[in-house]
C-alpha positions as CSV (number, residue, x, y, z in Angstrom):
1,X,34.3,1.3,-40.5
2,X,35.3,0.6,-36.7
3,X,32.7,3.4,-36.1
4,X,30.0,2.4,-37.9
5,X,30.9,-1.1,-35.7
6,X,31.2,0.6,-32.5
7,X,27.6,2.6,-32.8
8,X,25.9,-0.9,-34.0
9,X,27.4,-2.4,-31.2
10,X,26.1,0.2,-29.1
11,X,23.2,0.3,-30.2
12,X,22.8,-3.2,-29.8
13,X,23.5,-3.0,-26.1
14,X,21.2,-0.2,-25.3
15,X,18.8,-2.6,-26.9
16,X,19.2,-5.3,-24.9
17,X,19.2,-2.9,-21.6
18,X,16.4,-2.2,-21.6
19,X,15.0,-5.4,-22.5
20,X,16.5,-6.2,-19.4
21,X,14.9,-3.8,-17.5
22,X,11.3,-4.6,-19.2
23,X,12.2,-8.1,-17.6
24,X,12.7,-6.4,-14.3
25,X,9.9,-4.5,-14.1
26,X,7.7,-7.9,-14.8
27,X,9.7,-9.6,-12.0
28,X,8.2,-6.9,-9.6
29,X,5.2,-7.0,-10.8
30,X,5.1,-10.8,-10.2
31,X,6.8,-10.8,-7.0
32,X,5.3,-8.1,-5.2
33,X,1.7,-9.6,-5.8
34,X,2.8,-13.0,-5.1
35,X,1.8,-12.7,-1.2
36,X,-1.3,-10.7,-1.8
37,X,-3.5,-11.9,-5.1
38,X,-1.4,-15.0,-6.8
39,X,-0.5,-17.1,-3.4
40,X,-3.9,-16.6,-2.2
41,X,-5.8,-17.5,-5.4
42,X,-3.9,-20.4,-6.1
43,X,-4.7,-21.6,-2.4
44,X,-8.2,-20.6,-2.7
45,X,-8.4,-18.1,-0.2
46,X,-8.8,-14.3,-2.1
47,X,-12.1,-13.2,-2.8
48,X,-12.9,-10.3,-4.5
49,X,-15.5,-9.5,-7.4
50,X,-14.8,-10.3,-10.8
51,X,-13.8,-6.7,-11.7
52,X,-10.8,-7.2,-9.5
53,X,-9.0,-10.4,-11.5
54,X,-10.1,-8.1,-14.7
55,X,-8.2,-5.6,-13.8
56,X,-5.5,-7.9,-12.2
57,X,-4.8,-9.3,-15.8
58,X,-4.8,-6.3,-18.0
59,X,-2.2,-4.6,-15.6
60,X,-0.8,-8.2,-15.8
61,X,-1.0,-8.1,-19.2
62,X,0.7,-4.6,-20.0
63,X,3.8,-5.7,-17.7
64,X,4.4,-9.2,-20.1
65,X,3.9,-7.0,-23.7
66,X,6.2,-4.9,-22.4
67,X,8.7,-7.2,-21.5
68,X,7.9,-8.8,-24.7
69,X,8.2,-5.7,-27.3
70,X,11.7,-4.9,-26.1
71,X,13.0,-8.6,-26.5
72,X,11.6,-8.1,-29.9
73,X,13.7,-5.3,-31.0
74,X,16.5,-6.4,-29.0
75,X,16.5,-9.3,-31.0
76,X,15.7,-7.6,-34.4
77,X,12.3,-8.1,-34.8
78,X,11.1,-4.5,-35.0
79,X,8.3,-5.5,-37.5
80,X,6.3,-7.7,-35.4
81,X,7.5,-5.2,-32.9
82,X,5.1,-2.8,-34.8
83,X,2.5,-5.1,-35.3
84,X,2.0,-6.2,-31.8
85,X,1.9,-2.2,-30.5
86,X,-1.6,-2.3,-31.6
87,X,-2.3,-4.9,-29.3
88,X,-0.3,-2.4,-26.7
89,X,-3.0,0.4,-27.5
90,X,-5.6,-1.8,-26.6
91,X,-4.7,-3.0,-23.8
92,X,-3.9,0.3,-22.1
93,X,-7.3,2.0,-23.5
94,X,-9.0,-1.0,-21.6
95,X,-6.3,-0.6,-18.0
96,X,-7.7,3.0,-18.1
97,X,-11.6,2.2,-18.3
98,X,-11.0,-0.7,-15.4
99,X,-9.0,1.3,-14.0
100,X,-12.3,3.5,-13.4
101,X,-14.5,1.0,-12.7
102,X,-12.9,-0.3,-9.9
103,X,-12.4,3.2,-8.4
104,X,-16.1,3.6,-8.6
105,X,-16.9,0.0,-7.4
106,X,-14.3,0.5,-4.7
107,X,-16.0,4.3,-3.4
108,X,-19.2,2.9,-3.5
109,X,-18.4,0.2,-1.3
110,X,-16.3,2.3,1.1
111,X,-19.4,4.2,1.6
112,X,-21.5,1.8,2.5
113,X,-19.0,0.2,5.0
114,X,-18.2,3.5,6.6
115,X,-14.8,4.3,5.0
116,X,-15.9,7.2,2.3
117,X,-13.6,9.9,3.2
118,X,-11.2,7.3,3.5
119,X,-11.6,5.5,0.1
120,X,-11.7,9.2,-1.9
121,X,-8.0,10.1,-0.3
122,X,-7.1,6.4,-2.0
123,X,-8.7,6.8,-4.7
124,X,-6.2,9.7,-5.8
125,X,-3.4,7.4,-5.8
126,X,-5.5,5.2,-8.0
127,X,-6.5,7.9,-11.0
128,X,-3.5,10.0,-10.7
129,X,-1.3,6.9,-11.6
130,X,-3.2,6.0,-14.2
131,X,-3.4,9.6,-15.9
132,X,0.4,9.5,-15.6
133,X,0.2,6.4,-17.2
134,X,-1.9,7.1,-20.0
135,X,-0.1,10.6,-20.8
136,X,2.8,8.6,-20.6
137,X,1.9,6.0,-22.8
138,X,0.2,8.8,-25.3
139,X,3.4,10.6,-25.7
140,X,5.3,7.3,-26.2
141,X,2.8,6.7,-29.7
142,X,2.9,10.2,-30.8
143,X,6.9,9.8,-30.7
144,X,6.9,6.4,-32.3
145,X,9.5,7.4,-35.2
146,X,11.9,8.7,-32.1
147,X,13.2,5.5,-30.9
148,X,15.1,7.3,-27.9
149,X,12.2,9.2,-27.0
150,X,9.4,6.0,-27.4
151,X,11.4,3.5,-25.9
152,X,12.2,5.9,-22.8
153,X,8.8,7.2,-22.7
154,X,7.5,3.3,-22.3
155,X,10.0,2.5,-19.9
156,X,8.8,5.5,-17.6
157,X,5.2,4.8,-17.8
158,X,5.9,1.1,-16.6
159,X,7.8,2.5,-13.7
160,X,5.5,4.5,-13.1
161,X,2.5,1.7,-11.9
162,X,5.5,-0.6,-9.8
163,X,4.4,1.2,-7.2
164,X,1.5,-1.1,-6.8
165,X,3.0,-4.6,-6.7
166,X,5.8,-3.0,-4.4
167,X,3.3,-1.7,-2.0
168,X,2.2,-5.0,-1.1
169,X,4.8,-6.2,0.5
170,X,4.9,-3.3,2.6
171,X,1.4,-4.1,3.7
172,X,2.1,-7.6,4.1
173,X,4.9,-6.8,7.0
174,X,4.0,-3.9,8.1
175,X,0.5,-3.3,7.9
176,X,-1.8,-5.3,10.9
177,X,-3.6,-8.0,10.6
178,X,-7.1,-7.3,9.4
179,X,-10.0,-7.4,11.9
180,X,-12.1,-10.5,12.9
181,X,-15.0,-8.9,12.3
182,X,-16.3,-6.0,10.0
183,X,-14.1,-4.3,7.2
184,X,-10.6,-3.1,7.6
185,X,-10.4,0.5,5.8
186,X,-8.7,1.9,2.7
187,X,-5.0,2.3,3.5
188,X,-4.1,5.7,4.5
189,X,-2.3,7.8,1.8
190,X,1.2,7.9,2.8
191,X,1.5,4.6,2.6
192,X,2.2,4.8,-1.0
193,X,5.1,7.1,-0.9
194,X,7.8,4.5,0.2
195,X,7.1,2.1,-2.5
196,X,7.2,4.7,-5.3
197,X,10.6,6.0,-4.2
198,X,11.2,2.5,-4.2
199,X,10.4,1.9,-7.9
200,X,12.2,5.1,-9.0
201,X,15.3,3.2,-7.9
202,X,14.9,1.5,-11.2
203,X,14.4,4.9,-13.0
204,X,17.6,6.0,-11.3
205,X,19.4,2.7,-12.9
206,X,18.1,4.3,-16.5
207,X,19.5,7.8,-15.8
208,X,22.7,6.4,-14.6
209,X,23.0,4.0,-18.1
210,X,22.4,7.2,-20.0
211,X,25.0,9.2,-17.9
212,X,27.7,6.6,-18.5
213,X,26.4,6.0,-22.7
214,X,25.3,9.2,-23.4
215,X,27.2,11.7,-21.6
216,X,24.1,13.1,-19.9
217,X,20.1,11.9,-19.0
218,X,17.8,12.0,-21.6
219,X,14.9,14.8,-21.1
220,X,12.5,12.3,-20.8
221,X,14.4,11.1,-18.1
222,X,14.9,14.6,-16.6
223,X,11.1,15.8,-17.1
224,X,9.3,12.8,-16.7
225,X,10.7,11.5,-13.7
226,X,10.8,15.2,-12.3
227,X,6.5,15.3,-12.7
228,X,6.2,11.5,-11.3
229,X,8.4,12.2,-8.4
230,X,6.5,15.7,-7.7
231,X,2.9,13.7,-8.3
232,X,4.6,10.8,-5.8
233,X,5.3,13.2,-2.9
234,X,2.1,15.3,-3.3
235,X,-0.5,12.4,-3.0
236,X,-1.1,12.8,0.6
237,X,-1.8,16.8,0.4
238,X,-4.0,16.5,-2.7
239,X,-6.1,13.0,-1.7
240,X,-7.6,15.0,1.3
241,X,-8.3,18.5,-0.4
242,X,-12.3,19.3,-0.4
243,X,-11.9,19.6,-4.4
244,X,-10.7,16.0,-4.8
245,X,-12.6,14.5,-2.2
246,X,-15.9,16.4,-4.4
247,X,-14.7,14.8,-7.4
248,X,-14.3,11.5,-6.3
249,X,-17.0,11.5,-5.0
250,X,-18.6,12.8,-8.6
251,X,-16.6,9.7,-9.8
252,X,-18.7,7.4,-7.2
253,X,-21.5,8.7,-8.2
254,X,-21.0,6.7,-11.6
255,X,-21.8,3.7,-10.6
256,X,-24.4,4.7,-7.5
């Protein structure tokens, strides 16, 4: 009997861990755009086309289901847990086509302003995340019966799109003030890195749980963080390569 205690009460704590660390990885989304996109819309001073703010709140959107799915079965609600998931697959079906359409709105406009070769390298940071993601996210469904698995594989595919918010305040210090006339360029490439390495800090926090629960990392951790890490650190070779730079500008040619 004090078994069967001690695993539900473990059980119960892993729960709630990583509810906690859904909760975390909403706080970064929320504070690392606060200086670039929320602050400046609420003062009336971002513009950008609608496609933006679309894409904005579905990213937006993933970060608070999230959060919200693992309070759910923290707190024992694994049916509406089920229920809402559909809502999940929808949401990331519709990240991924946005996702796309702001790559292509974002070439095409490069181009025109003189920043094509530029915008491509970007652009790499932009579609690789999001395969990540969705491969990710499509593992995480097809193991829905595994909770350790599906709950692991969720938690890394969240990770895995911090690097964003994070970024931003790495271009608000560092990065100089835009130009008073004409258009600042795409960021270069390597900007990127620091903030993912950043963001795996919380993936360490998940390996180190499982060290101390389990004895050892789980292979999701192992694997999956092995192929972000590699994709994180291989951005700025790959985003100038003639092959990507020829099929983003393929991808450009979508929308030209």
């Amino acid at each position: 009997m004090e078994m069967a205690i001690g695993g539900r009460a473990s059980r119960d704590v892993s729960r709630w861990f990583y509810a906690w660390m859904a909760l975390a990885c909403m706080a970064v989304a929320v504070l690392g755009f606060m200086p670039t996109y929320f602050m400046p819309m609420v003062q009336g001073r971002f513009a950008a086309p609608p496609i933006v703010h679309i894409h904005g709140m579905l990213f937006f959107s993933w970060t608070v289901l999230f959060c919200v799915q693992t309070w759910l079965v923290a707190s024992g609600g694994t049916l509406a847990h089920r229920s809402w998931g559909l809502l999940g697959i929808s949401i990331v079906t519709a990240m991924v086509f946005m996702t796309l359409a702001v790559v292509v709105e974002g070439i095409n406009r490069s181009e025109a302003q003189g920043f094509g070769f530029e915008k491509r390298a970007f652009a790499w940071i932009q579609v690789s995340g999001m395969a990540f993601f969705g491969t990710v996210f499509t593992l995480a469904i097809v193991n829905l019966r595994k909770a350790d698995v599906h709950k692991r594989l969720m938690l890394l595919a969240t990770i895995s799109l911090l690097d964003a918010p994070i970024a931003r305040w790495f271009l608000t210090v560092l990065a100089p003030p835009p130009p008073a006339e004409g258009f600042a360029p795409p960021p270069p490439v390597f900007v990127s890195v620091p903030p993912a390495i950043v963001a795996d800090l919380l993936l360490v926090a998940a390996i180190v749980y499982d060290w101390r629960t389990r004895g050892r990392p789980h292979p999701v951790y192992l694997v999956g963080g092995a192929c972000l890490l590699a994709l994180q650190l291989t951005r700025v070779p790959v985003s100038s390569t003639a092959a990507w730079q020829a099929i983003a500008g393929w991808i450009g040619a979508i929308g030209g």
